[in-house]
C-alpha positions as CSV (number, residue, x, y, z in Angstrom):
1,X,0.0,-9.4,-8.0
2,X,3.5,-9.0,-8.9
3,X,4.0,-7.6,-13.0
4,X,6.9,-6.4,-15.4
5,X,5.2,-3.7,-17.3
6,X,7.3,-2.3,-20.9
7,X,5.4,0.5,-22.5
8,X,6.9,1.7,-26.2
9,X,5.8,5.0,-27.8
10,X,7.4,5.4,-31.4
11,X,6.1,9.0,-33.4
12,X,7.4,9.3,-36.6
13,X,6.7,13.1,-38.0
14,X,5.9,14.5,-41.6
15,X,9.0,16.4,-41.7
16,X,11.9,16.8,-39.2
17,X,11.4,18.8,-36.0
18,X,13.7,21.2,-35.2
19,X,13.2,21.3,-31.3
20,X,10.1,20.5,-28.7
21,X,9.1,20.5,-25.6
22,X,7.3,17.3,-23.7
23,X,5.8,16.3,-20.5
24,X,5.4,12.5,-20.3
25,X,3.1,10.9,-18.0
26,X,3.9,7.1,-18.1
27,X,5.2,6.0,-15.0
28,X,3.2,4.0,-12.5
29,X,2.2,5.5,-9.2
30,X,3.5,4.4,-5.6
31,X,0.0,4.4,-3.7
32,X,0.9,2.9,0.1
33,X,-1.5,-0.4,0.8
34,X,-2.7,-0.6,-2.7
35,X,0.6,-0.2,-5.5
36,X,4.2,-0.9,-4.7
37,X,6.9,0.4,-7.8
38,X,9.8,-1.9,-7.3
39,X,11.8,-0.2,-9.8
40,X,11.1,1.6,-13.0
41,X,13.0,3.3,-16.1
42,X,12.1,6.0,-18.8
43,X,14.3,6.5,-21.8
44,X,14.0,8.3,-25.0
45,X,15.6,8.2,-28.7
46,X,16.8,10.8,-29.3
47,X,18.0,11.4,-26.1
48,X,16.8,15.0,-24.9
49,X,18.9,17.9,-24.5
50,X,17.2,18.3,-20.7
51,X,15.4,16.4,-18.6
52,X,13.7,17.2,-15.3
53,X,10.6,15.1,-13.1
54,X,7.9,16.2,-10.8
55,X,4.4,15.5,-10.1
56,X,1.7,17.0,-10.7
57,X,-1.3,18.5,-8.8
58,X,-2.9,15.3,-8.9
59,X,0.3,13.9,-7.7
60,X,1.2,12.0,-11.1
61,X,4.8,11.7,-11.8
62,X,5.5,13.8,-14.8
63,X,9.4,13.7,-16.8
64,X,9.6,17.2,-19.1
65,X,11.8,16.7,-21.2
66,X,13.4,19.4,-24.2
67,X,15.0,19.0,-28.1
68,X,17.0,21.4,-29.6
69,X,18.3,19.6,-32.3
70,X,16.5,18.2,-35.4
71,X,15.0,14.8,-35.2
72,X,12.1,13.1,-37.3
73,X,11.3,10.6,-34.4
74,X,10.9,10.2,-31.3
75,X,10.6,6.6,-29.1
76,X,9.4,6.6,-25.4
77,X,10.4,3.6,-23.7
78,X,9.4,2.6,-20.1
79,X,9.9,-0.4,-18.0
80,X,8.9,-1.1,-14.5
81,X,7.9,-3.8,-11.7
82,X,4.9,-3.4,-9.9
83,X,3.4,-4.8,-6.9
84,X,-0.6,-4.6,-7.0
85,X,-2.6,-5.5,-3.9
86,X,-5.8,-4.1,-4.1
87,X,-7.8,-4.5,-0.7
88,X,-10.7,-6.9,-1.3
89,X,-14.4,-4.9,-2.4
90,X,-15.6,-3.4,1.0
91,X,-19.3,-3.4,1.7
92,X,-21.3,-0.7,0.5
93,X,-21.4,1.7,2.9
94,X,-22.0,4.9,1.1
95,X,-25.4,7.2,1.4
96,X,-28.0,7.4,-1.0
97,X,-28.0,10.4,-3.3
98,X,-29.4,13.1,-0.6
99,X,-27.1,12.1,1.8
100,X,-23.9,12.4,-0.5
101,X,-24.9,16.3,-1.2
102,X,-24.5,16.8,2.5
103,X,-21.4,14.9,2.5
104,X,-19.8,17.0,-0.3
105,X,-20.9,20.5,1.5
106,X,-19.3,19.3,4.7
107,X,-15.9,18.4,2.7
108,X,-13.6,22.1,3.6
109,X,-10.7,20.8,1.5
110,X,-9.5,21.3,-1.8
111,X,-6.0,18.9,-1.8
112,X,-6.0,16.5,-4.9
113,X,-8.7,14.2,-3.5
114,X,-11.0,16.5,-2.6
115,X,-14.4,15.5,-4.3
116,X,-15.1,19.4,-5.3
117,X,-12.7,19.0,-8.0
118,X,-14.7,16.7,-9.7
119,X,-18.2,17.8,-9.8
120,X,-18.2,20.1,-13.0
121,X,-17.4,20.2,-16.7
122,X,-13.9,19.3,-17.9
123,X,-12.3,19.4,-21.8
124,X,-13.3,15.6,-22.6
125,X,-16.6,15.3,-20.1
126,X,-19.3,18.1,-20.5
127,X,-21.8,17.5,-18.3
128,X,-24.9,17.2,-21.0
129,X,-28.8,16.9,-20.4
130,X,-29.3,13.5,-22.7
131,X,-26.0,11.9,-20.8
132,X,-27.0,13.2,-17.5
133,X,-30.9,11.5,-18.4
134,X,-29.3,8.5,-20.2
135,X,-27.5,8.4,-16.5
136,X,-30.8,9.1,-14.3
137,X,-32.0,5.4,-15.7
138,X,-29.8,4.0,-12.9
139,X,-31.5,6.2,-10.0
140,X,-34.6,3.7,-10.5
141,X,-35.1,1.9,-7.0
142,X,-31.5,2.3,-6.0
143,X,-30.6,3.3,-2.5
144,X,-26.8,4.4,-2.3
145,X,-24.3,5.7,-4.4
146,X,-22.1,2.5,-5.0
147,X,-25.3,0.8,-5.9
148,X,-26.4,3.7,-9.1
149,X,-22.7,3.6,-9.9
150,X,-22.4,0.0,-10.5
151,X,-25.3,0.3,-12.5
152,X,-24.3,2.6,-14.8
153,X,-21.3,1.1,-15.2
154,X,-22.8,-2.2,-16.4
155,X,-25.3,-0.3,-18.3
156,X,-22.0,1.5,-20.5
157,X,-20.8,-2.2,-21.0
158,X,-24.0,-3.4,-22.2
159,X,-25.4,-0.4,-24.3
160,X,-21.9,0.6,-26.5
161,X,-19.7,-1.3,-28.4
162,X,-15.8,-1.5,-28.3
163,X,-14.6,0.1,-32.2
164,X,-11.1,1.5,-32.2
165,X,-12.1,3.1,-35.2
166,X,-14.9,4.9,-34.3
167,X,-13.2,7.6,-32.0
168,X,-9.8,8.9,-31.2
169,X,-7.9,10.9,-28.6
170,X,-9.9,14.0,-28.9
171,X,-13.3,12.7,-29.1
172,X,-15.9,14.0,-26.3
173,X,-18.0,12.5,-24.2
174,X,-21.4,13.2,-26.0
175,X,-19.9,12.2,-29.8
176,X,-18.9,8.7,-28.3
177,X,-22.7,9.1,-26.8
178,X,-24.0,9.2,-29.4
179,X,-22.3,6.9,-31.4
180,X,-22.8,4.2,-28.9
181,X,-19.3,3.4,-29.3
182,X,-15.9,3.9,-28.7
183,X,-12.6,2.5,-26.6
184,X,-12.2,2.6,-22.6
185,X,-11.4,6.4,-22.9
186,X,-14.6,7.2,-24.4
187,X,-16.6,4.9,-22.1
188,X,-14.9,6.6,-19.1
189,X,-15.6,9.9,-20.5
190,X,-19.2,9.0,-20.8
191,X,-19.7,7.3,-17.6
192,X,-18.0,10.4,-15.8
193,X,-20.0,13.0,-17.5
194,X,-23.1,10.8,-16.4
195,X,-22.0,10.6,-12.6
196,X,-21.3,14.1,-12.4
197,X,-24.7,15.3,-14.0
198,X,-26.0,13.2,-11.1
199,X,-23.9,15.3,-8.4
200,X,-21.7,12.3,-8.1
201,X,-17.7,13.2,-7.8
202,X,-15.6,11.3,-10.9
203,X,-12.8,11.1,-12.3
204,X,-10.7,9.4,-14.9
205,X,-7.8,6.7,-14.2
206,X,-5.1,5.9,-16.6
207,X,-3.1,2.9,-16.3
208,X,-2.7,-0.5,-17.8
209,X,-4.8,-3.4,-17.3
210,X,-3.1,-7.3,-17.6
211,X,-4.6,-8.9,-20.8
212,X,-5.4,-12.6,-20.0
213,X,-5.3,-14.8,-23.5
214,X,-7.7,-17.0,-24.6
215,X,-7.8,-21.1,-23.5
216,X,-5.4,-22.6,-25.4
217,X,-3.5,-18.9,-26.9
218,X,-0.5,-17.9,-26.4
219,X,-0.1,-14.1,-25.2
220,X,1.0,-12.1,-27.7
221,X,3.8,-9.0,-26.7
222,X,2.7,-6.3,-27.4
223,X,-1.0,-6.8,-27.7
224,X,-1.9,-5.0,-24.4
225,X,-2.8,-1.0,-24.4
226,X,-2.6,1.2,-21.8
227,X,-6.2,1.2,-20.4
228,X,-8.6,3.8,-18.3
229,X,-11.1,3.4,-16.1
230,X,-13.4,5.8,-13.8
231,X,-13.0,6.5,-10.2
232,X,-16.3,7.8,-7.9
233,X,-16.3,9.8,-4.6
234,X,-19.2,7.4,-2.6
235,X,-19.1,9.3,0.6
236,X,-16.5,10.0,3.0
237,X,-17.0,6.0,4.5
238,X,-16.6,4.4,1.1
239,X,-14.1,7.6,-0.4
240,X,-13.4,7.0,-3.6
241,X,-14.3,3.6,-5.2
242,X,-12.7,2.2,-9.1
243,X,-15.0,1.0,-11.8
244,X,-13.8,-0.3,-15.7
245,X,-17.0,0.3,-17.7
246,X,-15.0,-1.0,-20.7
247,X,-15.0,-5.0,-19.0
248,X,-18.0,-4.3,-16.2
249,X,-16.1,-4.9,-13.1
250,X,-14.8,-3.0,-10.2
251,X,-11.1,-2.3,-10.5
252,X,-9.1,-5.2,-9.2
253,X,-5.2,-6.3,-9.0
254,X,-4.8,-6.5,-12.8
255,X,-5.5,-2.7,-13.3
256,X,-2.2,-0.7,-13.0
257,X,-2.7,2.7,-11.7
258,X,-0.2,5.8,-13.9
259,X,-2.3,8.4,-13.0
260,X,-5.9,10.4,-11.8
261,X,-7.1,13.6,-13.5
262,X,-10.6,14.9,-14.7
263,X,-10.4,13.3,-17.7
264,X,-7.9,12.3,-20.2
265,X,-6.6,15.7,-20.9
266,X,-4.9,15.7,-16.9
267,X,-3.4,12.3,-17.5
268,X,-2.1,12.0,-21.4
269,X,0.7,9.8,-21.9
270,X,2.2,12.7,-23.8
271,X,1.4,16.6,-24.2
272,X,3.9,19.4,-25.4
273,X,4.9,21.7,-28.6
274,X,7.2,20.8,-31.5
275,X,8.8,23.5,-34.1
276,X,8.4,21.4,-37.7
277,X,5.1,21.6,-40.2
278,X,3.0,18.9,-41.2
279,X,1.4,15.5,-39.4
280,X,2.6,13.2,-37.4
281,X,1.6,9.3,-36.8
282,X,1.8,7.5,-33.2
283,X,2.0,3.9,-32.1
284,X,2.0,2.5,-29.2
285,X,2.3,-0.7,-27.1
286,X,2.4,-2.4,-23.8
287,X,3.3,-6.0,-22.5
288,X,1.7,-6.3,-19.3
289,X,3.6,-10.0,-17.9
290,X,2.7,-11.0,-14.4
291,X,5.5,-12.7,-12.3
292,X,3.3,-14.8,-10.0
């Protein structure tokens, strides 16, 4: 699936900054037989004094960027094309739960992908008793992996309810828990502190997904956010496997992949330091258009 992606950040802050320092994670990721970036762009307003690009451990493309000169805004603006061909939902060939635990022991690296990386507590997913036992519920008469994963997933889009006001960016895992609500971040966060209380590897995507409008509605610019789902290590046959807890479904061609990390806190759109006082706001969106 062929899309034109524009993502627009706009901060407006208290009072006027006199310098900062940002990395920006925004760009879509070139992932052979799955992603294809035709082209893409990043600007900024101000423009910044320097800019640089690399990529991170997880191998996300990352633009640092650096202000010395006072300025009470800043806008983020990227564009790209992107190719999305997903390969169709392979069958389940992962283990059961034993036989992943061997798999995991007999896994000697530790590059990106390795599933050790993902096992154990990060900043937004703790691994907690009532999330791990909230989590256990889909062991029941499952045999593999994909199968308890799957589960859960559908369980998450069942049990909570989407309410951008009920969390924001900081929120963990177990206060979205507990709340029973929350946005795709905090369902990710959830469902990941669940697998990995469970010994199963996740992680946490961030990306867009294509917003389709309802019969008879035109789509609306700007109405799409950038979205996040959860990726799970099901064995070295089935590697790692997508799922979107926020819609119930197995990542297809309409999620758009920027980055992987532990959780949000390896993947934010934006992270750095600014010299001013007092709050900021933020607003963001995203027209996901697809060209075929």
């Amino acid at each position: 699936m062929l899309y034109n992606i524009r993502l627009h950040l706009h901060y407006d802050y208290e009072r006027s900054a006199a310098g900062g320092r940002h990395h920006i994670r925004v760009m879509p990721q070139a992932m052979p037989g799955i992603q294809r970036v035709i082209a893409s762009s990043l600007s900024f307003d101000p423009v910044s004094a320097e800019r640089s690009e690399f990529t991170d451990f997880f191998s996300n493309n990352v633009t640092s960027i650096v202000y010395r000169n006072p300025h009470e805004t800043l806008d983020v603006t990227m564009t790209a094309r992107v190719n999305v061909t997903r390969p169709q939902t392979m069958l389940d060939v992962s283990p059961d739960l034993a036989g992943l635990q061997k798999e995991i022991r007999s896994v000697w690296s530790i590059a990106a992908d390795a599933p050790h990386h993902f096992l154990t507590t990060s900043a937004h997913a703790t691994i907690d008793p009532d999330i791990t036992a909230y989590a256990a519920q889909s062991l029941g008469d499952k045999r593999t992996v994909m199968e308890v994963v799957n589960d859960l997933n559908k369980r998450i889009h069942t049990d909570f309810t989407y309410d951008g006001d009920a969390t924001d960016v900081r929120t963990p895992a177990r206060q979205a828990f507990d709340l029973r609500a929350g946005v795709c971040q905090d369902f990710s966060h959830v469902m990941i502190a669940g697998l990995r209380g469970l010994g199963i590897p996740a992680g946490y995507v961030s990306g867009f997904l294509r917003t389709i409008p309802r019969p008879g509605k035109e789509r609306l610019e700007g109405a799409d956010a950038m979205h996040a789902w959860v990726r799970a290590w099901c064995g070295r046959e089935a590697g790692w496997q997508e799922f979107d807890p926020t819609n119930d479904m197995v990542a297809g061609n309409d999620h758009i992949t920027i980055g992987y990390g532990r959780d949000y806190a390896d993947v934010s759109p934006i992270v750095g330091v600014l010299k001013t006082s007092g709050s900021q706001e933020g607003k963001q969106s995203v027209d996901v258009i697809p060209l075929e």
